[in-house]
C-alpha positions in Angstrom: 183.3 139.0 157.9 183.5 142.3 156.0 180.4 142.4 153.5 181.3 144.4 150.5 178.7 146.8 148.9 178.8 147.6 145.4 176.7 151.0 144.7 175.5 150.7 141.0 174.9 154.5 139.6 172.6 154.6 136.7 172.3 157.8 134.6 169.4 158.4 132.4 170.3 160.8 129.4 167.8 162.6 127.6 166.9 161.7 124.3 169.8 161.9 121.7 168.3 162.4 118.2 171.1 159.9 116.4 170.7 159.2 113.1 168.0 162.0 111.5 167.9 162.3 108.0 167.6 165.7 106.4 164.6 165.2 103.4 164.6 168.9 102.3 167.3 171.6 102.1 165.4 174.1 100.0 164.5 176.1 98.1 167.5 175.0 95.8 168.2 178.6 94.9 167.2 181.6 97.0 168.1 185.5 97.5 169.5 187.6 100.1 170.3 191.3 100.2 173.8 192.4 101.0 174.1 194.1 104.8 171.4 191.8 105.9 172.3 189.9 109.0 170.4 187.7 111.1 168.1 186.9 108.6 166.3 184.1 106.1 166.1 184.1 102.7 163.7 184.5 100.1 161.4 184.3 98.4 161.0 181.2 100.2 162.7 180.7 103.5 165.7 178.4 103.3 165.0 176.0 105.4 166.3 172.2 106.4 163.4 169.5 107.3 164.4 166.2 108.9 162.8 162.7 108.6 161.1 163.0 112.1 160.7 165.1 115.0 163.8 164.9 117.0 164.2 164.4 120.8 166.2 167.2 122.0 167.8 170.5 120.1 169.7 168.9 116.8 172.1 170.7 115.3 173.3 170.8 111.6 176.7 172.5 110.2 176.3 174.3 107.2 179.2 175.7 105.8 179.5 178.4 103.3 181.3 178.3 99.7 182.1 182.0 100.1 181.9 183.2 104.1 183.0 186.9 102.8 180.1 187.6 101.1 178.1 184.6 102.9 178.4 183.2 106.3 175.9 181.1 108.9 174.6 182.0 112.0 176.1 180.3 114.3 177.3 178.0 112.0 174.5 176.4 111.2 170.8 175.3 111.8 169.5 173.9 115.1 166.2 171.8 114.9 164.5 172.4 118.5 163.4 169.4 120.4 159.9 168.4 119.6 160.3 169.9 115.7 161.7 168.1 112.5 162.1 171.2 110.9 164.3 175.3 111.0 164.9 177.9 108.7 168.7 178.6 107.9 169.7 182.2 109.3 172.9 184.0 107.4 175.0 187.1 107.2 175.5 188.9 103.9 178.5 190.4 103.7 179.6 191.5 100.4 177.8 191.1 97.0 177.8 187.5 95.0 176.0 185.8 92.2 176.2 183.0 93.7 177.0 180.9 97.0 176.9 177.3 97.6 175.5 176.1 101.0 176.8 172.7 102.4 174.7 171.3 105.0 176.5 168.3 106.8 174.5 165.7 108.4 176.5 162.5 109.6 176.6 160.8 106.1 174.5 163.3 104.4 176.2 166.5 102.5 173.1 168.4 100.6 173.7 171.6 98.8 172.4 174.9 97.3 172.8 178.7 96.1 172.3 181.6 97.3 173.0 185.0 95.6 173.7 188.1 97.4 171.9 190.9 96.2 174.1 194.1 96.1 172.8 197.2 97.3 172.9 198.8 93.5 171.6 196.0 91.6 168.5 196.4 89.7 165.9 193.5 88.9 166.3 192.6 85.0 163.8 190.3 83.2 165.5 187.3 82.4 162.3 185.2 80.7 158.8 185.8 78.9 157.3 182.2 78.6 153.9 181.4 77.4 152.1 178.7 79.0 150.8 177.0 75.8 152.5 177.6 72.4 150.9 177.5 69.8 147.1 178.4 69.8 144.1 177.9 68.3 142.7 181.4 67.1 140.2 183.4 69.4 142.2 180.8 72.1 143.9 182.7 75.5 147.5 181.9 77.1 148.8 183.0 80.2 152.4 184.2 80.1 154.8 184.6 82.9 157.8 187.0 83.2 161.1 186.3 85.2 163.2 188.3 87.3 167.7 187.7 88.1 166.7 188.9 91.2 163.8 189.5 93.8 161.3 193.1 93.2 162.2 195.7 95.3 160.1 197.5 98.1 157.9 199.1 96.0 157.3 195.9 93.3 158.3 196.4 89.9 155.9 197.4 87.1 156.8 195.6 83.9 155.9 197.4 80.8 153.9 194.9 78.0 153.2 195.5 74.3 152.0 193.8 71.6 152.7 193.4 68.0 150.9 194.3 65.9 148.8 195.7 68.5 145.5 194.4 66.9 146.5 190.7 67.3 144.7 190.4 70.6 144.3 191.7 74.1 147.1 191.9 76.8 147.2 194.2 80.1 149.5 197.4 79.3 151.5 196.6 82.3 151.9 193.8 85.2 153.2 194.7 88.8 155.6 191.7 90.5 154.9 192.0 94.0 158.3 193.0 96.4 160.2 190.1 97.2 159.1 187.9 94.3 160.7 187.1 90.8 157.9 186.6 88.4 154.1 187.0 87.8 151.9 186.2 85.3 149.8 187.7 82.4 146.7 186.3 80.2 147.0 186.7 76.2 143.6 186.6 74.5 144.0 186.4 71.2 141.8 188.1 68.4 141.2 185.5 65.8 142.7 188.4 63.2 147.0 187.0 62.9 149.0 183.8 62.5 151.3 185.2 65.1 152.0 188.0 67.5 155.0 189.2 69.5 154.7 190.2 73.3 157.1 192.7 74.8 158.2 193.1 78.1 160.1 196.0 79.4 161.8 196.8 82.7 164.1 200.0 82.7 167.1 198.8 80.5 165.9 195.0 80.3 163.7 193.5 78.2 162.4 190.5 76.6 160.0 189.2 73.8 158.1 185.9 72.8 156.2 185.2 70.0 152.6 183.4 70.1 151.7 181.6 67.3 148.1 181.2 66.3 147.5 178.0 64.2 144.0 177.2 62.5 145.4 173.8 61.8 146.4 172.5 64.8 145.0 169.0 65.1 142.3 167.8 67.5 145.2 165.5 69.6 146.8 168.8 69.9 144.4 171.2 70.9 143.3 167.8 73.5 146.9 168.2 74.8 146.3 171.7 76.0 144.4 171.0 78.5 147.3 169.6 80.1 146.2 169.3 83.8 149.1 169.6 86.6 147.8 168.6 90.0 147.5 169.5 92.5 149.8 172.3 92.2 151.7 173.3 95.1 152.1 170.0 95.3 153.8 167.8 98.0 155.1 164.2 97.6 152.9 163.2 94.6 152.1 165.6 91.6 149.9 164.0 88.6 150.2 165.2 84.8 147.2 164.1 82.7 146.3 165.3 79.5 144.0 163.6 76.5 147.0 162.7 73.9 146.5 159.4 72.2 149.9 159.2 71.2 153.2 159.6 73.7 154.2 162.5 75.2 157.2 163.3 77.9 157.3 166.1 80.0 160.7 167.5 81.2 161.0 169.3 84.8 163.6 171.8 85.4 164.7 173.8 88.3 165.1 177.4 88.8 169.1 176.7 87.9 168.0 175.2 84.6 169.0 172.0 85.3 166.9 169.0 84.4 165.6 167.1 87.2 163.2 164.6 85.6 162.4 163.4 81.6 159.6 160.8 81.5 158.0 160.0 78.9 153.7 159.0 79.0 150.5 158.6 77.4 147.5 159.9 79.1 148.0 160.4 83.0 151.6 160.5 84.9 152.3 160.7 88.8 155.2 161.6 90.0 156.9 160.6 93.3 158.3 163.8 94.9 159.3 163.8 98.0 163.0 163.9 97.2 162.0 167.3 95.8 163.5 170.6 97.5 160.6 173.4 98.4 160.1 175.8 95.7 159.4 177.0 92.0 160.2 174.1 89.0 159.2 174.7 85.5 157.9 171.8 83.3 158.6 171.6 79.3 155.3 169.3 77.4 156.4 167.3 73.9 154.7 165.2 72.1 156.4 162.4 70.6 157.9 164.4 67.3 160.1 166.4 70.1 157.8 169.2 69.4 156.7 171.8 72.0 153.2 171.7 73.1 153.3 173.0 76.5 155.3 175.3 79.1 154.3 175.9 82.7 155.2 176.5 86.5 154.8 174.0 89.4 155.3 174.7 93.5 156.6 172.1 95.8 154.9 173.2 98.9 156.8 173.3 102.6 
């Protein structure tokens, strides 16, 4: 009698990292100078983070809106075994204002913009926002001025003035570092005007704001002031809490202007963030009128 022998093979596979889910393409807008190649973007990194680390290399496609002026390295992002996270590496080609980036995860398309710098463009101010609007007099501000596009290698020195030039105190010039769009200012005002008007000046660009100083702001307002964001960079939870006895909604926006959240409170907020994307958001204060009562700038941390 023959005796038959079956030979069972087994093959182990490594790890397969099936079914990640991206939790961060960010920032949601970032900058890139044409003839760069090989390189990440700024002034944060664009960068995608998964759920998890993954078992073995992952990759991600990412395809470009515009691959003349914009393309991927390699055609995307790979996450190395052992790490839930990679920064995006691209190619600038040709000048653009803007490029969507699609990143394409099984079920998951997440997008943002990227503008190529040209080699001629110049940084312009595109904002002059006070933090808190109005004040009480003798009160201070900070104030924070915007770039289009990242400072050059050398930073760029914004000119300030101030009008009429006894209304207060305000440095004669602020320098935004290289690589960065904004930086910020104090106002301290000198009990002597109703209102001011701050200049800034960059080369051919400029921008005002005006401050308004009011004696008869109430004592729920003033309280509101003291608006408290935190903490700040922030990462999946970021509290607002401020003294207002009446209602109150803060409004956060992106750096494309778009809304991202309204909510309306009374004295203390906390947000759930972790579906937000790395980077710079700026909050609007109201109180429950509609009125303006506060401006400001929050981080998302990596």
């Amino acid at each position: 009698m023959k005796k038959i022998i079956t030979l069972l093979i087994v093959t182990v596979l490594a790890p397969i990292a099936y079914g990640q889910e991206i939790v961060s393409f960010s920032p949601n807008l970032s900058f890139v100078y044409e003839g760069e190649t090989g390189v990440s973007t700024g002034p944060m990194p664009l960068t995608i983070v998964l759920d998890s680390a993954v078992g073995a290399d992952y990759f991600i496609s990412i395809t470009s809106s515009n691959p003349n002026a914009l393309s991927i390295v390699n055609g995307g992002v790979t996450i190395p075994a052992g790490q839930n996270a990679a920064p995006v590496l691209v190619n600038a080609l040709s000048q653009s204002g803007s490029v969507t980036l699609t990143a394409i995860n099984i079920a998951q398309t997440l997008q943002v913009e990227v503008r190529v710098v040209g080699l001629t463009e110049v940084p312009e101010i595109v904002d002059l926002v006070p933090e808190r609007n109005p004040i009480s007099p003798g009160d201070s501000t900070s104030v924070l001025v915007t770039l289009n596009i990242p400072a050059r290698s050398s930073g760029e020195i914004v000119d300030l003035s101030l009008d009429p030039q006894t209304a207060g105190v305000i440095p004669s010039s602020i320098l935004i570092q290289e690589g960065e769009i904004s930086a910020e200012f104090k106002y301290v005002d000198g009990n002597n005007v109703s209102s001011c008007t701050i200049s800034a000046t960059l080369e051919d660009s400029s921008s005002t704001t005006t401050i308004v100083i009011d004696s008869t702001l109430s004592a729920e307002q003033l309280a509101v002031q003291t608006l408290a964001a935190f903490p700040n960079p922030f990462n999946n939870h970021i509290t607002f809490s401020n003294t207002l006895v009446q209602q109150s909604t803060i409004e956060i926006y992106n750096l494309l202007s778009e809304e991202i959240i309204e909510q309306s409170f009374f004295s203390e907020l906390t947000l759930d963030t972790r579906d937000f994307e790395t980077g710079i958001y700026l909050y609007i204060l109201k109180d429950e009128q509609g009125r303006l009562i506060k401006r400001g700038k929050i981080i998302k941390a990596k």
